[in-house]
DRENMAR-426310 format. One record per residue: x, y, z of N, C-alpha, C, O in turn; residue in three letters. Coordinates in steps of 0.05 Angstrom, whole numbers, plus 5000, padded with zeros to 4 digits. Layout:
N
XYZXYZXYZXYZALA...
//
This chain:
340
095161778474096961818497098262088496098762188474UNK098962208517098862498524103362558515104762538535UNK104362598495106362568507108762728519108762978521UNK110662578526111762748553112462928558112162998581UNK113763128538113563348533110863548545110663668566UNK109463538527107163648544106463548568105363728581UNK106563348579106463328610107263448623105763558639UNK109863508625111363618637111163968639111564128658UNK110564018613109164378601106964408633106964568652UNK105264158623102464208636102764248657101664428670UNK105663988672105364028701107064278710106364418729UNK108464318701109364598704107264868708107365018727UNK105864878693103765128696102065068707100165228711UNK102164788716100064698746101464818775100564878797UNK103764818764105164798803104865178806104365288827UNK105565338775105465578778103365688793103165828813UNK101065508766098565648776097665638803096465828813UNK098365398817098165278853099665548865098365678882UNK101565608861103465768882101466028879100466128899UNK101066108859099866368854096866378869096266558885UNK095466198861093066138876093066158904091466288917UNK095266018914095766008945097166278954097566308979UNK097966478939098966638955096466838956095766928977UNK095066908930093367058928091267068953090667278966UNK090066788960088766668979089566739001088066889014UNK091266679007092566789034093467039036094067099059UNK093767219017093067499020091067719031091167949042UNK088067409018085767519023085367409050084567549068UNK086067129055085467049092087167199104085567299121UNK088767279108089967409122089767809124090167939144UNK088767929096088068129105086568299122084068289120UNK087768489144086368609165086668789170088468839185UNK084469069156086169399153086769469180088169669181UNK085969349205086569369231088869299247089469369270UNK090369079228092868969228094969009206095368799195UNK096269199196097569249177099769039180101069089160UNK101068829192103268649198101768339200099368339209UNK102468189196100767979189101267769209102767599198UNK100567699233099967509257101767249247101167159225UNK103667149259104566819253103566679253104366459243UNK099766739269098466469264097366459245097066239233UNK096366749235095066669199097466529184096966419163UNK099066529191100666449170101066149174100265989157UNK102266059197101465769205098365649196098065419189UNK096765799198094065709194092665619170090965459165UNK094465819152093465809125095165589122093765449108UNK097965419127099265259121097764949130097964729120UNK096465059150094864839164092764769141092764529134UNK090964959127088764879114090564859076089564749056UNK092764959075093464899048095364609046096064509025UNK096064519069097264209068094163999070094563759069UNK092764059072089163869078088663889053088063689041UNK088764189038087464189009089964068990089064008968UNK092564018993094263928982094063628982095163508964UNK092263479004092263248996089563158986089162968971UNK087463318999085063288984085163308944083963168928UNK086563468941087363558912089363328896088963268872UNK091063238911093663058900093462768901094262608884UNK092162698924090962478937087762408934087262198922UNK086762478938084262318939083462438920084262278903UNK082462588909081262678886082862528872081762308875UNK085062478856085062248834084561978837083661818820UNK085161928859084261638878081661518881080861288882UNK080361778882077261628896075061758878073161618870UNK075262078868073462218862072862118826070762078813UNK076562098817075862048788076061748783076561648761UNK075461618806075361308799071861248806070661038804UNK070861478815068561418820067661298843065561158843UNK069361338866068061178888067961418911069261478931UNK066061518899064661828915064161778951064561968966UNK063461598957062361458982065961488998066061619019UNK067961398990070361399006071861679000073261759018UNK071661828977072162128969071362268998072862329017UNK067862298997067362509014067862479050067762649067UNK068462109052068562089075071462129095071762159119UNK073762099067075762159076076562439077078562499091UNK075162659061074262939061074263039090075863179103UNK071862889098070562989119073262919139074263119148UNK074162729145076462669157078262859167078762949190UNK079262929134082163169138080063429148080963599163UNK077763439139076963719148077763759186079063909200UNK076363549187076963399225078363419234078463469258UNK080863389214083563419226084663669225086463689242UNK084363889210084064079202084264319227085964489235UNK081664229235080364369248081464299280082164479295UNK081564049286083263949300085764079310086364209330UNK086963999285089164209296090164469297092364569303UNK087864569289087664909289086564949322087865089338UNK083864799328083864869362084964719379084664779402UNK086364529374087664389391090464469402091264489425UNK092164519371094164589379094964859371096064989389UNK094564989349095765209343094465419356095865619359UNK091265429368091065629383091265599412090065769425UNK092465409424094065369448095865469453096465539475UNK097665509423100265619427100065849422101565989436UNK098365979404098566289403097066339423097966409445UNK094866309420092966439439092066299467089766219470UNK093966279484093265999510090466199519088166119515UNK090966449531089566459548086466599535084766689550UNK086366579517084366699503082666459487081566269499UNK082766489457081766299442082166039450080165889450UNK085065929459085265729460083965589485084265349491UNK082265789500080865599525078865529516077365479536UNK077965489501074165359484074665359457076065479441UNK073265209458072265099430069365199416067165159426UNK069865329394067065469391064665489365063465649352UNK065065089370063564929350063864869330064665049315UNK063464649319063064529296061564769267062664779245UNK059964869274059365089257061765279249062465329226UNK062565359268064165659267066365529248066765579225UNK067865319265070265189246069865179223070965299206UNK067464969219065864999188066865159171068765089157UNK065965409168066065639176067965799169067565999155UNK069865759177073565869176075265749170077665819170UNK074065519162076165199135074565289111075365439094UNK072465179113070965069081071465259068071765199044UNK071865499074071265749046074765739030075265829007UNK076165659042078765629040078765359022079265378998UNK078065069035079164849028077464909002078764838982UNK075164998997073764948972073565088952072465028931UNK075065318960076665478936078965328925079165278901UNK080765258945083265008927082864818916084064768895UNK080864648927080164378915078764448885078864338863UNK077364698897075364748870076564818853075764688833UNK078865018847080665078822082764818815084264788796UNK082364698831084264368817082564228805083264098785UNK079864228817078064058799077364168770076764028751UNK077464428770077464648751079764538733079064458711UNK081664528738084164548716084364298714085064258691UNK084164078726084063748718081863758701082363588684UNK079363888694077963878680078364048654077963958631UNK079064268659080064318629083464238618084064318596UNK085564078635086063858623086663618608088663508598UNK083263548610082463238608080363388581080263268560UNK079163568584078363768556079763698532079263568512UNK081863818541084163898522086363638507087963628488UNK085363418532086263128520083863048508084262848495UNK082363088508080162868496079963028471079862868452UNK079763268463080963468441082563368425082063348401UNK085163288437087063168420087162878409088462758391UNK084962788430084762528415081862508393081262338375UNK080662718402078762738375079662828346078662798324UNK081762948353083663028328085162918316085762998293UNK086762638333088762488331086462228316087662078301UNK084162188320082462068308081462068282081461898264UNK080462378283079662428253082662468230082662438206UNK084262498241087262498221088162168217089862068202UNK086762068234087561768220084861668205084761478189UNK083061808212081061698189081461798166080861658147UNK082762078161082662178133085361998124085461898102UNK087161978140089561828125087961508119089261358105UNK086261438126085461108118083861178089084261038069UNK081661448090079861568067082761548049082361408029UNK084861638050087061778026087761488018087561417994UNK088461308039090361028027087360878012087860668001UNK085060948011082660727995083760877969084360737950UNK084161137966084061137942086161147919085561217896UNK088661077928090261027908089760747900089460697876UNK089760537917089260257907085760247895084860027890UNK084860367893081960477880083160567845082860447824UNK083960717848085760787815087260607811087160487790UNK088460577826091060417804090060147790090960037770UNK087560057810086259797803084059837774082859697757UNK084460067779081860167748083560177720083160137697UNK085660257734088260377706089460127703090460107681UNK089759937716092659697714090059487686090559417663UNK087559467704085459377675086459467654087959347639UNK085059817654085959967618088859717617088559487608UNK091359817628093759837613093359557606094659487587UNK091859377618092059047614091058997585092058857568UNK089059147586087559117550088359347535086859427517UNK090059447538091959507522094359397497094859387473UNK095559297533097959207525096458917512097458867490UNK094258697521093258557501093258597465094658477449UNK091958717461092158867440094859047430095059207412UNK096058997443098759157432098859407418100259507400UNK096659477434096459797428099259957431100959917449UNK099460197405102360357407102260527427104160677431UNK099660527443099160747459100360697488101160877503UNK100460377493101260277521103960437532104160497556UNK106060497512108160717534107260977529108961137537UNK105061097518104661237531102561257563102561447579UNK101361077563098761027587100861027607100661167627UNK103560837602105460777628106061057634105461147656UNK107361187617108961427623106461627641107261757661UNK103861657634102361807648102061657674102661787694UNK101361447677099561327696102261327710101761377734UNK106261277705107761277737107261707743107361787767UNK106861887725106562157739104862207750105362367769UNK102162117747099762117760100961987799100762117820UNK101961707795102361527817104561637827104361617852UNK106661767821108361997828107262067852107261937873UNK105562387845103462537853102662447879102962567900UNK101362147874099262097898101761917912100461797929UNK103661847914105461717929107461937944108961897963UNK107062137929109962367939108962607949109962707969UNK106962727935106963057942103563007950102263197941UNK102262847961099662787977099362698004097362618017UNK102162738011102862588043101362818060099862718076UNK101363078059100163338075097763318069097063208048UNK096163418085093363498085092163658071089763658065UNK094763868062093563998044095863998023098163928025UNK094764098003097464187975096464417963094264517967UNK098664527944098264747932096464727911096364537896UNK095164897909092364867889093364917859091764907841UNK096564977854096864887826097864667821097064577799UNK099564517835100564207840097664067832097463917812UNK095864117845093264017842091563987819090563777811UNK091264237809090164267777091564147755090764077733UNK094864147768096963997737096163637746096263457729UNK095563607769095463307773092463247758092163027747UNK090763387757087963367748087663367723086263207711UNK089263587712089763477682091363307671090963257648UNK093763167685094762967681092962677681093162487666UNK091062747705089262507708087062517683086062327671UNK086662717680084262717659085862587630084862417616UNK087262657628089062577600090262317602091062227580UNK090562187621090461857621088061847633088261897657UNK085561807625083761777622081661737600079861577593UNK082961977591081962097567082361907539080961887519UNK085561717550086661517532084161217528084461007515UNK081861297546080060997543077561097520075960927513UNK077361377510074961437503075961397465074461337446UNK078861457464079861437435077761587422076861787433UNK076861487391075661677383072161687381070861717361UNK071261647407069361567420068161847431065761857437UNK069762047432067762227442069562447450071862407444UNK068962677460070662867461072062977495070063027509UNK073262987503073863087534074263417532075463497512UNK073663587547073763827548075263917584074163827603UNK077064047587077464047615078864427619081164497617UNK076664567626077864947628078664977661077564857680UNK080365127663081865207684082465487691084465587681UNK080965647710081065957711081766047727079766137737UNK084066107744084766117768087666327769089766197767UNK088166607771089266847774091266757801093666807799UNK090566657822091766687853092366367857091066157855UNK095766467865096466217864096566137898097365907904UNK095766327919095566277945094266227957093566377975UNK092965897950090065777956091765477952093065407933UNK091265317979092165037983089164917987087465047998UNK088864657978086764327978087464087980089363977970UNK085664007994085763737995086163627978084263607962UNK088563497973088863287957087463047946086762887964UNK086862987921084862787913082162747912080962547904UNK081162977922078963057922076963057895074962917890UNK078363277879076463287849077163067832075663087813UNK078862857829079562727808078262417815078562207802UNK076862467840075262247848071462327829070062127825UNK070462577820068762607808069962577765068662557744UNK072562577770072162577739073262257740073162157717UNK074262087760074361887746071061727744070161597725UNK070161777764066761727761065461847732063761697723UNK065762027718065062107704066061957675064461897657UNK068561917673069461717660068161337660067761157644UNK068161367679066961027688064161047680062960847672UNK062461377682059561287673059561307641057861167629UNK061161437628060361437604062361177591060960987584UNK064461147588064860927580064360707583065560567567UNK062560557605061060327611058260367600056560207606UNK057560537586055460467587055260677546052960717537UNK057160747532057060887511058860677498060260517511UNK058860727466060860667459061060857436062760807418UNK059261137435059461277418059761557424060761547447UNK059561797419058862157423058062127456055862147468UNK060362087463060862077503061862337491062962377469UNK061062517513061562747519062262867550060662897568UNK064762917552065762987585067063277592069363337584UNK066163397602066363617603066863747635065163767653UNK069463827635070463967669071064257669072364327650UNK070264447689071064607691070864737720069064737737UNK073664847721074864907748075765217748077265327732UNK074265367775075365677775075365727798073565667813UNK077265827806076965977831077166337830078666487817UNK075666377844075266687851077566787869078866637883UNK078167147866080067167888080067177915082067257926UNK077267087934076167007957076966667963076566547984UNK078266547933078366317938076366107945077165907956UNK073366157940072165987928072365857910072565987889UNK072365617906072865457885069965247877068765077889UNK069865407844067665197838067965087811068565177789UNK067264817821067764537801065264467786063064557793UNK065564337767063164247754064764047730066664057714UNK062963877740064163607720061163457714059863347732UNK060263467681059163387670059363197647060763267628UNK057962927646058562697620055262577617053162547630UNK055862547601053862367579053462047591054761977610UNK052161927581051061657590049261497586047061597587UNK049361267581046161097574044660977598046060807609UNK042760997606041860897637041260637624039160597612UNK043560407627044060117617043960027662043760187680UNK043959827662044159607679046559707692045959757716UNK048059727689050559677689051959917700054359937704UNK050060097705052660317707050160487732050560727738UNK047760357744046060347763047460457787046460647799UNK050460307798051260347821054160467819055660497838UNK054360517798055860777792055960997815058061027826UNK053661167823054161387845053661227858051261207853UNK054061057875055060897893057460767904057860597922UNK059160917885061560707887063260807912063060997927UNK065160617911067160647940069060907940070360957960UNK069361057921070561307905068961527918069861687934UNK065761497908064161777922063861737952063661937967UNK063761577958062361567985065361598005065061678028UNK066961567998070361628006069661968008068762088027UNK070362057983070662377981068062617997067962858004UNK066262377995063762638011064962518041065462688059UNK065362198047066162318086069062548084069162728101UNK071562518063072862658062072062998071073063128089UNK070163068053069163328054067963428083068163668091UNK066663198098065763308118067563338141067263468161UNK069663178131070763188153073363448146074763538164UNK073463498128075563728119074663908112076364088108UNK072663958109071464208096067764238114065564258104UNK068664218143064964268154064664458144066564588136UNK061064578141060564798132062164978116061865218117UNK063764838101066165018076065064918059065165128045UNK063464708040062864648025060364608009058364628024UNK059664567983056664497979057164307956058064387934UNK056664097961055863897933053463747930052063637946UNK053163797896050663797889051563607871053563667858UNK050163327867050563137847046663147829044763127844UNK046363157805044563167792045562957767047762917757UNK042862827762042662547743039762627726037962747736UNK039862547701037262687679037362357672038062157685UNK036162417635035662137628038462107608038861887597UNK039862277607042962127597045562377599047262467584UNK044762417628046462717638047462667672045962677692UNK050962627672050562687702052462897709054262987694UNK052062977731052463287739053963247761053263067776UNK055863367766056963387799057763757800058863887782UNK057063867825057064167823058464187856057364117877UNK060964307853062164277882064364487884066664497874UNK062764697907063364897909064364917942062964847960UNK067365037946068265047965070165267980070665467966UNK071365258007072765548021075265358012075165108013UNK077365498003079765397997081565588027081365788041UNK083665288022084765488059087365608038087965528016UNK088565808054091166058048093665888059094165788081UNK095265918034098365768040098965988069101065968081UNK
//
């Protein structure tokens, strides 16, 4: 829904644009280098054919034309033209001109003729601007669309983590591991993060990298002394904003393939740089056993979230490349970072 504010904008620079239209118009009907002073009847006249196009425009065209009932549009058209015309030889050139013009009538053609070029320049620039418009709304609702799809993409994935981490902390705290205040203390900064400073579309690309290594390091707490995590970070310019949640959706996948399916020399390895063009390229590589079990792994509700994410935030800004060997997976994702 359009709201009222801009209605009111719109109809405003509608009525401008009308006045301006209509005078310009009647500058040109009425110009006559043979008449430097301009006749009362052009002027009546043109009032005659801009009150016909005033209702053809205001009236029936939203009435008949955009409801689709073309058959009563053109017939009530033809009407006002009738009348138009009507009272251009009936009465107004009676009164100016009795003894001249106003003694005949000089056809259906001619009238034709000395309305239409008029009525269908006005009608036609209203149909013109109701159409770009209804452009410009359907614009906003294609936009007002995809911002509620990415906000539905953002809310899958905190209840996506938290449901992966509340497990860990569960077999943890089972085991009465000494480690459980620390998992808590990471996992409320991590949930911090994605409850507080992920509400915008975009965030600052160092907020981003400290949340990434925060996430990697409660993560990192499931591999113990199971394998090694590696995570480099190269980035000079701090005036490059991202989508939020984006990369930490490939390292928790990367985590989930190697510890479901290792219980030994898991190897995980991230690295993140951006250039001072603000390309940004990622690469997140781990280790793995191609077991049963970890089959629908690049399938999960995590990747298939972050690639519609990407298309829809990053068209033609992006390239990701996911590569799988016989105990190697790869994600390679290279992208236009937008300017605070």
């Amino acid at each position: 829904m359009v709201p009222k504010k801009f209605s009111l904008n719109s109809l405003s620079k509608e009525v401008i644009f009308q006045v301006i239209l209509n005078i310009v118009l009647f500058l040109f009907f009425s110009f006559d280098r043979n008449e430097p002073q301009i006749p009362e009847f052009k002027i009546v006249a043109f009032l005659n054919y801009a009150l016909g196009a005033l209702i053809i425009n205001f009236v029936l065209l939203p009435h008949f034309f955009y409801r689709k009932k073309y058959f009563f549009f053109f017939l009530y058209v033809a009407i006002m033209v009738a009348i138009i015309i009507a009272v251009e030889e009936l009465i107004l050139e009676r009164i100016y001109y009795p003894d001249t013009r106003g003694q005949h009538f000089p056809g259906v053609i001619y009238s034709l003729l000395d309305v239409m070029p008029v009525i269908t320049i006005l009608a036609g620039f209203k149909f013109a601007w109701d159409a770009s418009k209804k452009q410009l709304e359907v614009e906003e609702l294609r936009l007002s669309i995809r911002d509620s799809e990415l906000q539905f993409l953002k809310s899958q994935i905190n209840p996506h983590f938290l449901f992966n981490n509340l497990n860990n902390l569960y077999s943890y705290a089972i085991m009465q591991s000494p480690k459980t205040p620390s998992i808590i203390l990471e996992l409320s900064s991590v949930l911090r993060y994605m409850l507080y400073d992920c509400k915008e579309k975009y965030v600052a690309l160092s907020k981003e990298i400290e949340h990434l290594k925060n996430f990697t390091k409660l993560n990192e707490l499931q591999i113990e002394e199971r394998g090694t995590v590696t995570i480099n970070t190269s980035t000079t310019e701090t005036g490059f904003k991202i989508a939020p949640l984006i990369l930490n959706v490939f390292i928790e996948n990367a985590f989930k393939h190697s510890t479901a399916s290792q219980s030994k020399d898991i190897n995980i390895k991230i690295d993140l740089t951006v250039n001072d063009a603000g390309i940004l390229d990622f690469k997140c590589n781990n280790t793995f056993q191609p077991v049963g079990n970890t089959d629908s792994l690049s399938k999960g509700i995590g990747l298939q979230n972050v690639k519609k994410r990407l298309q829809l935030l990053y068209p033609d800004a992006h390239e990701l490349q996911i590569s799988e060997s016989e105990n190697n997976y790869g994600v390679s994702l290279k992208m236009q970072l937008k300017t605070v």
